[in-house]
PAROLUM-42764 format. One record per residue (C-alpha): x, z, y; chain; residue in three letters. Coordinates in steps of 0.2 Angstrom, whole numbers, plus 5000, padded with zeros to 4 digits. Layout:
<atoms>
+------+------+-------+-----+------+
: east :   up : north : mol : type :
+------+------+-------+-----+------+
:    X :    Z :     Y :   A :  ALA :
...
+------+------+-------+-----+------+
</atoms>
This chain:
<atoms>
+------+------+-------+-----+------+
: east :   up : north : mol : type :
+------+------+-------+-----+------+
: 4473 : 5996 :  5152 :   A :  UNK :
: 4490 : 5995 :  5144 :   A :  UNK :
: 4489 : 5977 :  5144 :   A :  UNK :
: 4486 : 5976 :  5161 :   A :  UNK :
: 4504 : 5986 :  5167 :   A :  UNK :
: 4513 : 5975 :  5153 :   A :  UNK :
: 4508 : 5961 :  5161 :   A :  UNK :
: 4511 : 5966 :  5177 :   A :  UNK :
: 4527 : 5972 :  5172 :   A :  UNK :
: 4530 : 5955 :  5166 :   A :  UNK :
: 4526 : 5946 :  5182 :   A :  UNK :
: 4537 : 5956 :  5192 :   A :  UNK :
: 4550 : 5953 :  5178 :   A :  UNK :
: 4547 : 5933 :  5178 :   A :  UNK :
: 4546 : 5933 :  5198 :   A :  UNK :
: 4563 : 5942 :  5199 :   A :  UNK :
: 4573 : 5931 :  5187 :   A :  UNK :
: 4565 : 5914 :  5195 :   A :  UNK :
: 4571 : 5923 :  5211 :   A :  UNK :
: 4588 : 5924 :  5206 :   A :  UNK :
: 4588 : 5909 :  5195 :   A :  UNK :
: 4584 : 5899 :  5212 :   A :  UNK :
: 4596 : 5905 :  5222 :   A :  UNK :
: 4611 : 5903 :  5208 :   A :  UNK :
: 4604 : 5887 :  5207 :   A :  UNK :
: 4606 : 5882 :  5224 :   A :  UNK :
: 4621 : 5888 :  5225 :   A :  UNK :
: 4626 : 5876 :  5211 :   A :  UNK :
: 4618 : 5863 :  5218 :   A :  UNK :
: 4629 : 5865 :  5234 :   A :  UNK :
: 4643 : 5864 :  5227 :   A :  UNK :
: 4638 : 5849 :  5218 :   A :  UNK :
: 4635 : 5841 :  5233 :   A :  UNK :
: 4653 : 5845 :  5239 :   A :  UNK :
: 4661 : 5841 :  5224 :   A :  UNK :
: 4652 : 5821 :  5224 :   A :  UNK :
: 4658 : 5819 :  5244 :   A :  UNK :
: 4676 : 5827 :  5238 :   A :  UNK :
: 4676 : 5816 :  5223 :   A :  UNK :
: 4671 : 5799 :  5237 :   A :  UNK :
: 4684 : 5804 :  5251 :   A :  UNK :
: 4697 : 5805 :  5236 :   A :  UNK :
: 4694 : 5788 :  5227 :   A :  UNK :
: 4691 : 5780 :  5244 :   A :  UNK :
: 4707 : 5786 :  5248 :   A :  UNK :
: 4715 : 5776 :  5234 :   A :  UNK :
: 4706 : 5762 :  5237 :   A :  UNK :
: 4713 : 5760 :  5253 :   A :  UNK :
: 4733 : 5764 :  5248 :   A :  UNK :
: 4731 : 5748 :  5234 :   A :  UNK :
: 4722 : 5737 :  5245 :   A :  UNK :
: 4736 : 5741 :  5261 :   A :  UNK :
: 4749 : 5738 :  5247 :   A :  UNK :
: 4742 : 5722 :  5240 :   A :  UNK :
: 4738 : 5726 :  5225 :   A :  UNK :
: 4718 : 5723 :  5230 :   A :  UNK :
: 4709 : 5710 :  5237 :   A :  UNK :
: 4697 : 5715 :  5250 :   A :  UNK :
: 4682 : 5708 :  5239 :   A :  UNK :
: 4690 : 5720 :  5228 :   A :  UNK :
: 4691 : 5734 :  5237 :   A :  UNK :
: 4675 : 5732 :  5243 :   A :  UNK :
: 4665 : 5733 :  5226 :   A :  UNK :
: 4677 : 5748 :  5221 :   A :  UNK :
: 4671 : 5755 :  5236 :   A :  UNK :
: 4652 : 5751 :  5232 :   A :  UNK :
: 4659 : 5758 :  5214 :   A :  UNK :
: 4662 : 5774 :  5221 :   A :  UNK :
: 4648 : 5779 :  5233 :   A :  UNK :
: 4637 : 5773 :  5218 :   A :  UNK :
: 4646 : 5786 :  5207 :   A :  UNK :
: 4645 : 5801 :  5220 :   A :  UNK :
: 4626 : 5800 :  5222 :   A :  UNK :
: 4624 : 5801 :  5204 :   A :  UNK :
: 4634 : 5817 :  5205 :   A :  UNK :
: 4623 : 5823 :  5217 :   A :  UNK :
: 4607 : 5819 :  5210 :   A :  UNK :
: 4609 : 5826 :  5193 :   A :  UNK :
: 4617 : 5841 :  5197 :   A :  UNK :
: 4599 : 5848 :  5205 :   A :  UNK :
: 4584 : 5853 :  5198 :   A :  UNK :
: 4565 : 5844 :  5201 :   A :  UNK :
: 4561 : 5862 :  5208 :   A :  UNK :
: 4576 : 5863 :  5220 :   A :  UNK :
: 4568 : 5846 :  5225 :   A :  UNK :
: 4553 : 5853 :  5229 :   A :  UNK :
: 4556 : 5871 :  5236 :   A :  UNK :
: 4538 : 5871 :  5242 :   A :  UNK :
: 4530 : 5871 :  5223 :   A :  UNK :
: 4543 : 5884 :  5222 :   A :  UNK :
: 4538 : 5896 :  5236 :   A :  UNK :
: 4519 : 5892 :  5233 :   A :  UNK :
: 4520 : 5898 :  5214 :   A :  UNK :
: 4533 : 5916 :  5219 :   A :  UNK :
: 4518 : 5920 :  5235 :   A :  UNK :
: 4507 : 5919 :  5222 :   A :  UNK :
: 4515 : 5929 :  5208 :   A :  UNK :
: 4518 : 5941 :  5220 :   A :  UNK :
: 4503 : 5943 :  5227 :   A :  UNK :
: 4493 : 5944 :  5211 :   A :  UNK :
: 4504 : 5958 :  5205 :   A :  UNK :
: 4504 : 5967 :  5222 :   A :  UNK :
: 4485 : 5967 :  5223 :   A :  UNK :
: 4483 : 5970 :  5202 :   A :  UNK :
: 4493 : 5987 :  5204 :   A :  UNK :
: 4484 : 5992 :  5218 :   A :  UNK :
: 4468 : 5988 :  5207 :   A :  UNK :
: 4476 : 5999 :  5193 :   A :  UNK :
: 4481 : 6013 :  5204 :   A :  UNK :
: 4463 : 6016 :  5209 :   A :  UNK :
: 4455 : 6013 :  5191 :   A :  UNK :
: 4468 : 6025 :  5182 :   A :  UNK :
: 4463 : 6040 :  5194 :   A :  UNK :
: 4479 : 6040 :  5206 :   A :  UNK :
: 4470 : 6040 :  5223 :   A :  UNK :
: 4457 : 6052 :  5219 :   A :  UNK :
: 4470 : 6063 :  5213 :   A :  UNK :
: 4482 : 6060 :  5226 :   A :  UNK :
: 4467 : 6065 :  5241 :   A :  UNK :
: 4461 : 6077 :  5232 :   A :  UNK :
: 4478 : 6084 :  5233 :   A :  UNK :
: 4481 : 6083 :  5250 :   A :  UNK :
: 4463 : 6088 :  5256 :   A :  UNK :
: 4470 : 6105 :  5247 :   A :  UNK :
: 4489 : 6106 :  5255 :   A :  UNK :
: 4480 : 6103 :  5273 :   A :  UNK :
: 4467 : 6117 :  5270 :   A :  UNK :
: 4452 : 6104 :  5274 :   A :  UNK :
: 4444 : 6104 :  5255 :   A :  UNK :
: 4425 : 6109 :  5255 :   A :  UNK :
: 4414 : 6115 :  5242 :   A :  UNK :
: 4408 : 6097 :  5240 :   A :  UNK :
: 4426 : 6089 :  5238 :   A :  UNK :
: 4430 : 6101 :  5226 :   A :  UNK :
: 4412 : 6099 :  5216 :   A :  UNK :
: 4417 : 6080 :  5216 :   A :  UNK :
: 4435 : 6082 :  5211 :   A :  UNK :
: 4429 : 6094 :  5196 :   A :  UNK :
: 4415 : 6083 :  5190 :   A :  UNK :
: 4425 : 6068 :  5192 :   A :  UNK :
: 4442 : 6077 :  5182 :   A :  UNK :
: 4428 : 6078 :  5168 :   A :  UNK :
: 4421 : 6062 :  5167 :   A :  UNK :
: 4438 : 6056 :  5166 :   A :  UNK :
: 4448 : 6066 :  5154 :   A :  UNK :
: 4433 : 6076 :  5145 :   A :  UNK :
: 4444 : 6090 :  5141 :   A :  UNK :
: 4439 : 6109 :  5139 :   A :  UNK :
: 4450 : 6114 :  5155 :   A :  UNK :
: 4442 : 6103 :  5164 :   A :  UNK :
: 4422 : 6108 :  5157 :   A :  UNK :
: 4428 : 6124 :  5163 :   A :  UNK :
: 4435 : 6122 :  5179 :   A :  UNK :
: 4417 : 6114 :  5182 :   A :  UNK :
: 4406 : 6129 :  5174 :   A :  UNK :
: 4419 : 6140 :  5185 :   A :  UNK :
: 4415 : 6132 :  5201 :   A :  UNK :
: 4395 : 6129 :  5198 :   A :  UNK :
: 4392 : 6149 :  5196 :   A :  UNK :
: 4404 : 6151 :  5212 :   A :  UNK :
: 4391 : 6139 :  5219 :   A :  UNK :
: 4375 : 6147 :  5209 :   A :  UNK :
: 4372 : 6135 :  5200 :   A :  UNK :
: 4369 : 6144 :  5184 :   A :  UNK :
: 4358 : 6131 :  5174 :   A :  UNK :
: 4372 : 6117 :  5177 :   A :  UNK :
: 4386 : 6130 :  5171 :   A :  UNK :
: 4378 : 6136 :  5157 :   A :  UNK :
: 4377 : 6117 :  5151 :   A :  UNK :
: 4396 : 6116 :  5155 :   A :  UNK :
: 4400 : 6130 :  5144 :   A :  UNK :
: 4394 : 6128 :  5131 :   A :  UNK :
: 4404 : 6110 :  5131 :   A :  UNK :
: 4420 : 6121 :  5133 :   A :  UNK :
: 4413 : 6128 :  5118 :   A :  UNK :
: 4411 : 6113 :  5110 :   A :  UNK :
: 4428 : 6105 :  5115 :   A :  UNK :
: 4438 : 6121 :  5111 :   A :  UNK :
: 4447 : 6123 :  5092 :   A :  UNK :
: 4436 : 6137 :  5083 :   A :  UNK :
: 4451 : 6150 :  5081 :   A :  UNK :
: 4455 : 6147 :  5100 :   A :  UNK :
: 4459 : 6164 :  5110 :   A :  UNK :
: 4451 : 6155 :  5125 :   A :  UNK :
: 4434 : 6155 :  5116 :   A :  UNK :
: 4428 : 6174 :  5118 :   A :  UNK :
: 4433 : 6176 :  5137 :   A :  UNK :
: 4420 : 6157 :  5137 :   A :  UNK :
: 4408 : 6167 :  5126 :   A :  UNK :
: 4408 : 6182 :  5140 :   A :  UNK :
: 4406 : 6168 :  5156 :   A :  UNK :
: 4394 : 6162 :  5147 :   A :  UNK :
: 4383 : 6177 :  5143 :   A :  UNK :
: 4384 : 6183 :  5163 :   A :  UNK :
: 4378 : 6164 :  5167 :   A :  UNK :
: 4364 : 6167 :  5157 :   A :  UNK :
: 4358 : 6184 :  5164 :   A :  UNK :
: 4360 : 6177 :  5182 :   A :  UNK :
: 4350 : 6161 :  5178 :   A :  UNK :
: 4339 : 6171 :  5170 :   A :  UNK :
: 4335 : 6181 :  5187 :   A :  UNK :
: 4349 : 6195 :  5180 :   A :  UNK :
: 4336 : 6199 :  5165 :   A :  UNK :
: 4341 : 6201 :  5148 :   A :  UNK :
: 4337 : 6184 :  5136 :   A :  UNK :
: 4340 : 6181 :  5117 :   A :  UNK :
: 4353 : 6168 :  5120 :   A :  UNK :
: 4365 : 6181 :  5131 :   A :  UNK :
: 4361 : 6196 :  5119 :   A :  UNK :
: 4366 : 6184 :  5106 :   A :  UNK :
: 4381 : 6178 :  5115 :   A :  UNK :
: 4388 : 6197 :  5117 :   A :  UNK :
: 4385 : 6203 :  5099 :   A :  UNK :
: 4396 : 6187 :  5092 :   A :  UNK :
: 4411 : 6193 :  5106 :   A :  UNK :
: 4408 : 6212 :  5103 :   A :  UNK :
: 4410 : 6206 :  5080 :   A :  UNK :
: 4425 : 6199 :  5087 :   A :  UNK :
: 4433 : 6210 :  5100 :   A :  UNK :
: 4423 : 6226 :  5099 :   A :  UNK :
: 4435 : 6234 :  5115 :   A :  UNK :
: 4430 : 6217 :  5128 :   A :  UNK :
: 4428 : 6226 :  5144 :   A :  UNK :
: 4418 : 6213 :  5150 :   A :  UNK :
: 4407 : 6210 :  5134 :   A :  UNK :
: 4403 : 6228 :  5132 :   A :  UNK :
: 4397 : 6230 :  5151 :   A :  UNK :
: 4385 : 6217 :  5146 :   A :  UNK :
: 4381 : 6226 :  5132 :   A :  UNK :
: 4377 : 6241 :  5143 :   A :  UNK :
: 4365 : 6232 :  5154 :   A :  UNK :
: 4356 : 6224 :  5135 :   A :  UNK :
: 4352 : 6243 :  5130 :   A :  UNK :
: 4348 : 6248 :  5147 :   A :  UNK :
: 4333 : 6235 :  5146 :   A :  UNK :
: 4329 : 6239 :  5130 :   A :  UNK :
: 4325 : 6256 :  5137 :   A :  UNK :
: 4341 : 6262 :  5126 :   A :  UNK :
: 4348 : 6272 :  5143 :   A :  UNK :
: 4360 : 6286 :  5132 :   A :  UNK :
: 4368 : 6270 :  5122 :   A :  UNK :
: 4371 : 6262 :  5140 :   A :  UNK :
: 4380 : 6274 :  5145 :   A :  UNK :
: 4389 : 6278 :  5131 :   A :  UNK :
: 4395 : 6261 :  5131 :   A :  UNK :
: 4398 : 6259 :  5149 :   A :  UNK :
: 4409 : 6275 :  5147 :   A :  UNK :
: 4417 : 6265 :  5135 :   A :  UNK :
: 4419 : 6251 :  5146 :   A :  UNK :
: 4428 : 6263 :  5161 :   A :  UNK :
: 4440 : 6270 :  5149 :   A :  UNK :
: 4446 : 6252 :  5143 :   A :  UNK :
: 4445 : 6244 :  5160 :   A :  UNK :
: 4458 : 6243 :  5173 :   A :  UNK :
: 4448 : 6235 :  5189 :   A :  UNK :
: 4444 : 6250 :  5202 :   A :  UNK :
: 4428 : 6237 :  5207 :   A :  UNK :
: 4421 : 6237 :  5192 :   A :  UNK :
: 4423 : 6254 :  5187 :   A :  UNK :
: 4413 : 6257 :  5202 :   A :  UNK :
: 4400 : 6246 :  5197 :   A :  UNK :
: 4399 : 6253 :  5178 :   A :  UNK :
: 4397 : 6273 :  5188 :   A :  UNK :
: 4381 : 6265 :  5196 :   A :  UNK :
: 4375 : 6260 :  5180 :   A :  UNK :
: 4377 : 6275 :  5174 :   A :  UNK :
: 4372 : 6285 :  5187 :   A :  UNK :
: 4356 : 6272 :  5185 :   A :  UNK :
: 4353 : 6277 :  5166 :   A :  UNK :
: 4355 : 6296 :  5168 :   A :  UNK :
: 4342 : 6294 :  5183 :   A :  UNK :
: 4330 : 6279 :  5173 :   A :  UNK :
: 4331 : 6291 :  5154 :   A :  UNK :
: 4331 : 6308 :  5164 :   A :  UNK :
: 4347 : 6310 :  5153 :   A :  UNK :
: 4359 : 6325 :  5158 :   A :  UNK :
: 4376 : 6330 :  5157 :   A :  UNK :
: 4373 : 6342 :  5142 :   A :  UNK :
: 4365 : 6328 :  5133 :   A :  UNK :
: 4378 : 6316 :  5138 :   A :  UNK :
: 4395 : 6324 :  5144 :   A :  UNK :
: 4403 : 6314 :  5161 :   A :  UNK :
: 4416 : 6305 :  5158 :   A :  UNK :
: 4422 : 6310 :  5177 :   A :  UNK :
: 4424 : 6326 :  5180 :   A :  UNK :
: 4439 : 6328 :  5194 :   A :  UNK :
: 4440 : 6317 :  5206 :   A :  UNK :
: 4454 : 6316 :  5219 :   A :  UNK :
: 4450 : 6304 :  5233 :   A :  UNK :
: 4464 : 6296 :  5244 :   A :  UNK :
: 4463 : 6288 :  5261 :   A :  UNK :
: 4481 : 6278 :  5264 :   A :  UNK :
: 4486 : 6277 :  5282 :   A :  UNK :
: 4499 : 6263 :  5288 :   A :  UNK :
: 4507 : 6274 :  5300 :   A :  UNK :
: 4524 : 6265 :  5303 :   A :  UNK :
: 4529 : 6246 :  5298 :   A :  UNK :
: 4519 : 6230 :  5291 :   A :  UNK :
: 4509 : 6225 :  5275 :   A :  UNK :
: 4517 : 6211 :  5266 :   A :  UNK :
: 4508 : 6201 :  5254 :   A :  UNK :
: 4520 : 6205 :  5241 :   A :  UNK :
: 4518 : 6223 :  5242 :   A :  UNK :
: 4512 : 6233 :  5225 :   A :  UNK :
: 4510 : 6252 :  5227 :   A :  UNK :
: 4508 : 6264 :  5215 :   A :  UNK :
: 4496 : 6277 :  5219 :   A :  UNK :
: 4501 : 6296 :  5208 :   A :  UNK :
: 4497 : 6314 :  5207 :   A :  UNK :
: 4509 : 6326 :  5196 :   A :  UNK :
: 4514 : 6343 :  5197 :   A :  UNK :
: 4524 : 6350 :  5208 :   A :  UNK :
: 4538 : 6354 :  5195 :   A :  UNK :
: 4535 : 6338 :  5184 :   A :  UNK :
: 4540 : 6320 :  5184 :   A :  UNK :
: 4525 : 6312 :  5175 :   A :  UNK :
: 4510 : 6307 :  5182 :   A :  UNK :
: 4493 : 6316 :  5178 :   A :  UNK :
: 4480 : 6300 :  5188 :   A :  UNK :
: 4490 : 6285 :  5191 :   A :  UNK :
: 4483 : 6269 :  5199 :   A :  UNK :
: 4492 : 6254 :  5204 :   A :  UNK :
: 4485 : 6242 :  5220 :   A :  UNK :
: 4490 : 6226 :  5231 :   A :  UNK :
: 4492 : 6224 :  5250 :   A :  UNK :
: 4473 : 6219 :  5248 :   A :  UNK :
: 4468 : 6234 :  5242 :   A :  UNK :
: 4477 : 6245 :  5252 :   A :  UNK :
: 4465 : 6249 :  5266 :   A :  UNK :
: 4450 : 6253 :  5251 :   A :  UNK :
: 4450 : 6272 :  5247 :   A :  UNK :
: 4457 : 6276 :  5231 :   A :  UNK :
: 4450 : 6289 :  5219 :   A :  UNK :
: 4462 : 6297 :  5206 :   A :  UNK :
: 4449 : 6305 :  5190 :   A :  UNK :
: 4454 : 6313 :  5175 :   A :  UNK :
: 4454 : 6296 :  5165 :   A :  UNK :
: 4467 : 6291 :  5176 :   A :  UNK :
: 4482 : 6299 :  5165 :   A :  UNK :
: 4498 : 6290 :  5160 :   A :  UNK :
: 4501 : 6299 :  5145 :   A :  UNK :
: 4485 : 6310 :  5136 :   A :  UNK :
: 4495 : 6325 :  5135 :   A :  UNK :
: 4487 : 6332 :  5151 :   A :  UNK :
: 4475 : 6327 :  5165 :   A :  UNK :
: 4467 : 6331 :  5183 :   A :  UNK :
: 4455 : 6340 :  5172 :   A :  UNK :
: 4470 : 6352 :  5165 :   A :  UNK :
: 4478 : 6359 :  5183 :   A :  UNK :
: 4472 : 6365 :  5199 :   A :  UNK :
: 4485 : 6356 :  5211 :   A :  UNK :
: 4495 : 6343 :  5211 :   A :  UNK :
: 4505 : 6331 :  5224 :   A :  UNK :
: 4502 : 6317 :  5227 :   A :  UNK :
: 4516 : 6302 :  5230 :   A :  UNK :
: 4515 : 6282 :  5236 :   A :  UNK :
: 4527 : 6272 :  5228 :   A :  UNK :
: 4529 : 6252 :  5234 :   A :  UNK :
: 4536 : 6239 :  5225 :   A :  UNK :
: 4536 : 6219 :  5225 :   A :  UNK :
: 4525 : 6211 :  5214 :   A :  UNK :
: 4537 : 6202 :  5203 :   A :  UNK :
: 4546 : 6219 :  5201 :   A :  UNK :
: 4552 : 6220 :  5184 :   A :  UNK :
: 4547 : 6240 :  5186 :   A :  UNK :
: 4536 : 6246 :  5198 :   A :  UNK :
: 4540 : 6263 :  5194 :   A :  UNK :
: 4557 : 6261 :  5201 :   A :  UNK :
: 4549 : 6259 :  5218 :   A :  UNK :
: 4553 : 6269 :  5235 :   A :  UNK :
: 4544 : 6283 :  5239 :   A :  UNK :
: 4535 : 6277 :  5257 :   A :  UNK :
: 4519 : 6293 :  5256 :   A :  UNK :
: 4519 : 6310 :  5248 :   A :  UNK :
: 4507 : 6324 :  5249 :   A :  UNK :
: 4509 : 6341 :  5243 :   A :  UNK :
: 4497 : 6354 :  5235 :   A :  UNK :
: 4482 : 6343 :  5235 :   A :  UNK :
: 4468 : 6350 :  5224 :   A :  UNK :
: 4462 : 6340 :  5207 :   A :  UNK :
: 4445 : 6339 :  5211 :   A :  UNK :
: 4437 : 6339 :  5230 :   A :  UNK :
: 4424 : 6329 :  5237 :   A :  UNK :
: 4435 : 6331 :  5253 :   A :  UNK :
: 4445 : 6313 :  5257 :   A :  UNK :
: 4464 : 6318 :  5260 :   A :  UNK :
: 4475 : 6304 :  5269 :   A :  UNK :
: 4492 : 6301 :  5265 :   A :  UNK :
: 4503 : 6292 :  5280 :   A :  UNK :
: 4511 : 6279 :  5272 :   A :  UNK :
: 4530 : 6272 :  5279 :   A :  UNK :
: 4536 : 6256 :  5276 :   A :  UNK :
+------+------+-------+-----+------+
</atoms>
């Protein structure tokens, strides 16, 4: 393939320098021309002076004369090249120089992946790229390169698209392609575990369990890897060490959605192992659910907020949660695991208010936000939903 460019480069190069070479040469060949007609209206001159002062005979100045013209057309003639001759040749040979390396690199910018790149590429800026260009993007990117990125790019795609089986194969040649001590390997591991429970009709098999236990001896506090975990106990019957380990998973985890999700499971096991709150304690006991309420300006995309309870007479925050513009019309629930510092919590105090701080995404800190919603005396724990206008 190398080859190829260098001698394409090469042709280029060749055709150029014959380019200019021919018309330097022309050039020169011109001015032999008017140097040999010079060189014959000169001597013909002189021929002329000594024959008008009778120093030459006619006969004499006429093969002087026939002397000269003789002499002239060899100047011409052996200042030019055969090629210069025949500028036909010459323009023949350049058309196809040119079009050989005119139609080569268009041939090499298809084979070296340039134009599947380049519409891919646009299909994506002009918002017209379906599920289907995007699978034949992502499964031609991997036959090409072979890299893990690309592996995993495919595997991601394919479970988008449900197609567990295929993305369990591509996985596992992440796996395969990845260095052993790569950091990239457990969040694989844990992709590759929920592939498995979804192909597997979201039951339980020997390959995810082991899949989980080899993240969990490797990063025992993996959100992820310990919901998994929860669901492998729960359908082992092991319904108090599912929710241990969910609750385990809730403290850890910062995603309000799967926090949701882990509280169903939970609320699942209790119900599934008729396992109570004395046996297990609840992780949640206060709750303090919000409702924000755009009552003056717009929503940018940008927009972070920073959703707080504290004491009246305190700074600090006892339930903090931090969301996006996206998020913004979801209720919020403040609980007692929501604390910034472990000094106190909703649990510990009977009223607080509650404050709306916004920010821009790339804020350095989001703390430092403006203050756009406040409600006072809010109780910890109510199963009440309070709104909080919010003023942009």
């Amino acid at each position: 393939m190398m080859m190829a460019w260098l001698v394409m480069v090469s042709l280029t190069v060749v055709s150029l320098l014959y380019l200019v070479r021919f018309i330097l040469r022309h050039r020169g060949a011109s001015s032999n021309e008017d140097a040999g007609q010079t060189f014959l209206a000169i001597r013909k001159s002189e021929v002329e002076e000594e024959r008008n002062a009778g120093r030459l005979t006619d006969s004499e100045a006429e093969q002087l004369h026939d002397d000269i013209v003789s002499e002239a057309n060899y100047i011409n003639n052996h200042g030019k090249l055969t090629l210069h001759k025949e500028t036909g040749l010459a323009r023949s040979l350049l058309a196809a120089t040119v079009a050989v390396v005119l139609v080569g690199s268009a041939a090499l910018y298809h084979h070296l992946g340039f134009a599947p790149d380049v519409t891919f590429t646009q299909k994506m800026v002009s918002d017209t790229a379906d599920e289907k260009d995007i699978s034949e993007f992502l499964n031609y990117r991997v036959a090409r390169y072979d890299r893990a990125e690309d592996w995993y790019y495919l595997a991601s795609e394919q479970v988008l698209a449900q197609n567990y089986i295929e993305a369990i194969a591509s996985y596992r040649q992440v796996l395969k392609k990845l260095e052993p001590d790569s950091e990239e390997r457990i969040n694989v591991q844990v992709e590759l575990a929920q592939a498995m429970f979804y192909a597997n009709n979201n039951t339980v098999s020997s390959e995810m369990r082991h899949q989980v236990e080899s993240v969990l001896a490797t990063d025992p506090e993996n959100v992820k890897a310990l919901g998994l975990q929860g669901i492998v106990d729960f359908d082992a019957g092991q319904y108090e060490n599912a929710i241990l380990v969910w609750q385990k998973a809730i403290r850890l985890g910062q995603d309000r959605q799967e926090r949701f999700d882990l509280l169903s499971g939970i609320a699942a096991a209790r119900k599934q192992g008729g396992i109570s709150e004395e046996q297990v304690p609840a992780l949640i006991t206060h709750r303090l659910q919000l409702q924000l309420v755009l009552n003056k300006g717009a929503l940018s995309k940008d927009d972070v907020f920073l959703v707080y309870a504290k004491l009246a007479d305190q700074p600090m925050p006892v339930a903090i949660q931090r969301i996006t513009a996206t998020q913004f019309s979801v209720p919020i629930v403040l609980t007692n695991i929501d604390n910034l510092m472990p000094s106190q919590t909703l649990s510990e105090v009977e009223q607080v208010d509650v404050v709306v701080k916004r920010s821009r995404n790339d804020a350095r800190d989001l703390t430092q936000g403006q203050i756009v919603g406040y409600l006072s005396s809010v109780p910890s724990n109510s199963s009440k939903i309070f709104k909080v206008n919010v003023s942009l």
